[in-house]
Structures are given as structure tokens and as C-alpha cells.
C-alpha positions in Angstrom: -89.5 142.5 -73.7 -89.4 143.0 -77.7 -86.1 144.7 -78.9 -87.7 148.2 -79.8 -89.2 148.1 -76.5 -86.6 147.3 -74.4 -84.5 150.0 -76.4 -87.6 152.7 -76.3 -86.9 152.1 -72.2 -83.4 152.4 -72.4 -83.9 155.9 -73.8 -86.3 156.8 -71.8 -84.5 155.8 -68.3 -81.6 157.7 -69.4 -83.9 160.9 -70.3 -85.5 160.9 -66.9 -82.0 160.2 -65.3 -80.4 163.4 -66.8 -83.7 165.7 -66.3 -83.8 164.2 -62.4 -79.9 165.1 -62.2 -80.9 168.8 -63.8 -83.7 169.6 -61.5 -81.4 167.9 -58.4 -79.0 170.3 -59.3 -80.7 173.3 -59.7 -80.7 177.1 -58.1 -84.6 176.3 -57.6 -84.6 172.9 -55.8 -81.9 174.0 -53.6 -83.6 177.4 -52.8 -86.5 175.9 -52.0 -84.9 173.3 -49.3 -82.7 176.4 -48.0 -86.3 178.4 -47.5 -88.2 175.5 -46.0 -85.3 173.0 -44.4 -82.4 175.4 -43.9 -81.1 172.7 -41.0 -80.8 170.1 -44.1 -79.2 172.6 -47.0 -75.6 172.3 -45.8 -76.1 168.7 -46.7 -77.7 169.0 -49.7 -74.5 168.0 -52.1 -74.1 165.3 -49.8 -77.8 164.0 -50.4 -77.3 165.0 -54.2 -74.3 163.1 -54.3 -75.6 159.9 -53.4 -78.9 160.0 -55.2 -77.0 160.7 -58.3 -75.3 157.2 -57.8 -78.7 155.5 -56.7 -80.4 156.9 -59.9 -77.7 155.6 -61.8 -78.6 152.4 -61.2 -82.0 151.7 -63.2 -80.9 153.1 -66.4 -77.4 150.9 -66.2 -79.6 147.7 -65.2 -81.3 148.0 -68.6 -79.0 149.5 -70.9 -76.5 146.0 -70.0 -79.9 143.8 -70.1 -79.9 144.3 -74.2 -78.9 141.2 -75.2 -77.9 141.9 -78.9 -74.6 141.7 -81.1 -71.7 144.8 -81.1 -72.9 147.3 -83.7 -69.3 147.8 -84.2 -66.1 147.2 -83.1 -63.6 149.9 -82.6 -59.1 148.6 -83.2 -57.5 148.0 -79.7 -55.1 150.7 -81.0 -58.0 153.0 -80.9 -60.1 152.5 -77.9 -57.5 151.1 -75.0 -55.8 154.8 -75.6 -58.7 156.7 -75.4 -59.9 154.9 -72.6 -56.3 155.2 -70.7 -56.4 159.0 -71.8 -60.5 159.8 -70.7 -59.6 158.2 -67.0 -55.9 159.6 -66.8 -57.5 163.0 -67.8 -60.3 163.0 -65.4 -57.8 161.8 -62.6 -54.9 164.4 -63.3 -58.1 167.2 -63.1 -58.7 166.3 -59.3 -55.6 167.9 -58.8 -57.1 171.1 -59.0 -60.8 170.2 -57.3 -61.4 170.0 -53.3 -62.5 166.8 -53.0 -64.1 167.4 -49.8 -66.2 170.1 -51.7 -66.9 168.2 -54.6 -68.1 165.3 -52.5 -70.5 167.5 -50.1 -68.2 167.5 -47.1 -66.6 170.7 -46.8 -69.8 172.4 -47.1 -71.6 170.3 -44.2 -68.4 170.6 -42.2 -68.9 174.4 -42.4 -72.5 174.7 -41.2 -73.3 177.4 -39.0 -69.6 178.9 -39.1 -69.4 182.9 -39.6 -67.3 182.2 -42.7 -69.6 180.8 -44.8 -68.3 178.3 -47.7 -68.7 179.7 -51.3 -68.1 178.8 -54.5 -64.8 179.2 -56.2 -64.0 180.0 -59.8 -61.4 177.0 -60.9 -59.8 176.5 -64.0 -57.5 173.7 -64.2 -55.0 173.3 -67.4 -57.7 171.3 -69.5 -60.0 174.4 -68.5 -58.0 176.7 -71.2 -59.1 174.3 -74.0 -63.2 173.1 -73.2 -65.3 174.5 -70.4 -66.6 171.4 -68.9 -63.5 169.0 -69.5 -65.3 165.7 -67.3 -67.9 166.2 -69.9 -65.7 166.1 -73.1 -63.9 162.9 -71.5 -66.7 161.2 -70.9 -67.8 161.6 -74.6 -64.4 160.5 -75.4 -65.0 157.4 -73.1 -68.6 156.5 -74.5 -67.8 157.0 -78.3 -64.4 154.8 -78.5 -66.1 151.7 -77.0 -67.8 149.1 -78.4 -71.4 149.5 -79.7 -74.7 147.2 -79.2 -77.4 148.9 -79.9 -78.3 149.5 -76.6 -75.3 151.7 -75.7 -75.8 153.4 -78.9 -79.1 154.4 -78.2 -77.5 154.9 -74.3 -75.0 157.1 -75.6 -76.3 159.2 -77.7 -79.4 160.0 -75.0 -76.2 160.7 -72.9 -74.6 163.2 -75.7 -77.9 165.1 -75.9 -77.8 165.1 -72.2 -74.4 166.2 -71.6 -74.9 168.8 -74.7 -78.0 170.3 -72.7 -76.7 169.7 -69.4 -73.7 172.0 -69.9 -75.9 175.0 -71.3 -77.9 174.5 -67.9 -74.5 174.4 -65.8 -73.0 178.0 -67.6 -76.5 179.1 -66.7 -75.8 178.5 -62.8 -72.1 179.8 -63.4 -73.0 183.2 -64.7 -75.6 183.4 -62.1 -72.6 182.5 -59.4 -69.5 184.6 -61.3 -71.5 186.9 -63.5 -68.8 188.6 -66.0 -65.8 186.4 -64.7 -67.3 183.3 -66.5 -68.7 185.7 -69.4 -65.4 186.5 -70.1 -64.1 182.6 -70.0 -67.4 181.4 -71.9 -66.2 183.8 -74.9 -62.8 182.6 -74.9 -62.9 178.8 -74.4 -64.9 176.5 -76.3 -67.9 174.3 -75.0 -67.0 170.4 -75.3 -65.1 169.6 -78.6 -61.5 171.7 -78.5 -60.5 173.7 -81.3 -56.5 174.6 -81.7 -57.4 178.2 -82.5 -59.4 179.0 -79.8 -57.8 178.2 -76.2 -56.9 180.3 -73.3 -53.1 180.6 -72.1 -52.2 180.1 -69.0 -50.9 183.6 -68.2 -53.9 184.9 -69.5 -56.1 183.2 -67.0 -55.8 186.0 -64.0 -56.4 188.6 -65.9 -60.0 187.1 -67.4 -60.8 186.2 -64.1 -60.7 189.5 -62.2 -59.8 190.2 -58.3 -60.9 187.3 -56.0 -60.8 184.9 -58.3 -59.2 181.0 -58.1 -57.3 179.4 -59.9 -55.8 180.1 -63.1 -54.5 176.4 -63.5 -51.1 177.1 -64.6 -49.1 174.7 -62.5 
């Protein structure tokens, strides 16, 4: 395949893997299988879950079959730390996830109980300085390696992704926590931090309201 082809298709796979992810995660979708399948929509972050990592596949199979030389090369100084501190940051953040809920579980588990399973509102300590923190650490991650052209076409798809992909999740949030996350959306940034505009840890319960979890001060 000739190198602006091969690069065009790296693009494009990673387009239509971020709009399938979008529409897989959706209000609509999972309406739609709670109206017609209601049987299947406890597991439906289950099934999510696991076509997210099959989907993953195509888009990484081409993406490491460019063949070309580093674009550039970032020090060792430079990218082992931001590496360490993109994992070690998305690892210390689980602390304040479910696991069982992030990974489908808990919500299958609960099918057909009288308390339903709902959403909570979490904040963890990286909450108080970027909204979606696994998003700003994975920009971290992508933009500190090593470039070949085809993970610099690959990550910048991904950064327009990630860019749209978070206006889409705040969408979903409001619709879930209406003024709760209106309140947070005003106070925290997006993805990049900024030193003047954080939220403190004491002033987490407050912007959440009644009801709310957690303030991620500990």
C-alpha cells in the first residue's frame, strides 16, 4: 500500500473507531436496546466493554504496520517520566472508581433487584483540576512518545477524538446530574489544567448538592 494510503487508512480507522465508541456509548443506542431487549440492557456495559477492546484492534493493526522512520525523538528525561506519571495517574484514580461498575459487572449483578443501580457523581483529587483526567493522561501518554508518521497522524485523529468525545460525555452528564455537573463544568477546566482555575477539596460538597458522591478529598 503507497505511504499516503496507508496513512489516509490509518485516519480513517481511527475516525470510525471513536464515532463507533460515541454511538456505543450513547443515551440513544442504549435506549433503544432497553425498549426492544430490556432482558440484554443490564449487560449492555458489559457488551460495550468488550467491543470497545475488539474495535481496538483494526485501527492498532495498521497504525504499527507503517513502516517509516521516527518523525522525532523525544530525551529519555522527558518521555520515561511522563509515561511513569500518565500510568501512575490513571492507576492512583481507580482508587476512587468501582471497578465492578466500570467494568459492567455491578450493573448485570443488579438486574431485576428493587434497588436499582444508578449512576454516581465521582470526583476524585485529579477531578478538581480537569474534568475527564483518563483523557488528559492519555494525551500526555500519546504526545511524549516517539513519532512516525503513522502515530502522528494516529494521534492527532485521537486528540480530535478525545477533544469531541468529551463535549459528547458532559452532554450525557448534565442529562444524568443536571445542575450538579453545571456547577463543576464552570469551575474545572476541560483537558489541559490551568493553576488559576481548580476546585478545592472542601469546596467539592458544597458544588455538588445533597445525594451526591464523592468529593475526592482523601
Amino acid at each position: 500500500m503507497p505511504d499516503a494510503a496507508l496513512l489516509f487508512a490509518i485516519a480513517l480507522a481511527w475516525s470510525l473507531y471513536g464515532a463507533l465508541h460515541s454511538w456505543l456509548a450513547g443515551t440513544a443506542l442504549k435506549a433503544s436496546v432497553e425498549s426492544r431487549w430490556p432482558a440484554l440492557a443490564p449487560a449492555y456495559r458489559l457488551i460495550f466493554n468488550g467491543l470497545a477492546l475488539v474495535l481496538l484492534v483494526p485501527p492498532l493493526w495498521l497504525t504499527w504496520s507503517w513502516p517509516g522512520a521516527a518523525l522525532w525523538h523525544w530525551p529519555a528525561w522527558l518521555a520515561w517520566p511522563a509515561a511513569i506519571a500518565s500510568v501512575a495517574g490513571y492507576i492512583w484514580s481507580l482508587r476512587w472508581y468501582d471497578s465492578l461498575d466500570f467494568i459492567g459487572l455491578r450493573q448485570w449483578r443488579a438486574r431485576g433487584a428493587e434497588d436499582a443501580w444508578r449512576d454516581s457523581f465521582v470526583l476524585s483529587p485529579l477531578h478538581r483540576y480537569v474534568r475527564h483526567p483518563w483523557y488528559s493522561l492519555g494525551l500526555l501518554f500519546l504526545w511524549t512518545r516517539d513519532l512516525d508518521a503513522g502515530w502522528l497522524v494516529a494521534t492527532l485523529t485521537l486528540t480530535v477524538y478525545l477533544v469531541i468525545g468529551s463535549r459528547l460525555e458532559e452532554t450525557k452528564l448534565i442529562e444524568t446530574f443536571g445542575d450538579a455537573y453545571r456547577r463543576y463544568r464552570d469551575r474545572v477546566p476541560g483537558l489541559i489544567p490551568r493553576p488559576w482555575r481548580y476546585l478545592r477539596a472542601e469546596d467539592a460538597p458544597d458544588l455538588l448538592g445533597p445525594g451526591q458522591a464523592s468529593d475526592g478529598s482523601s
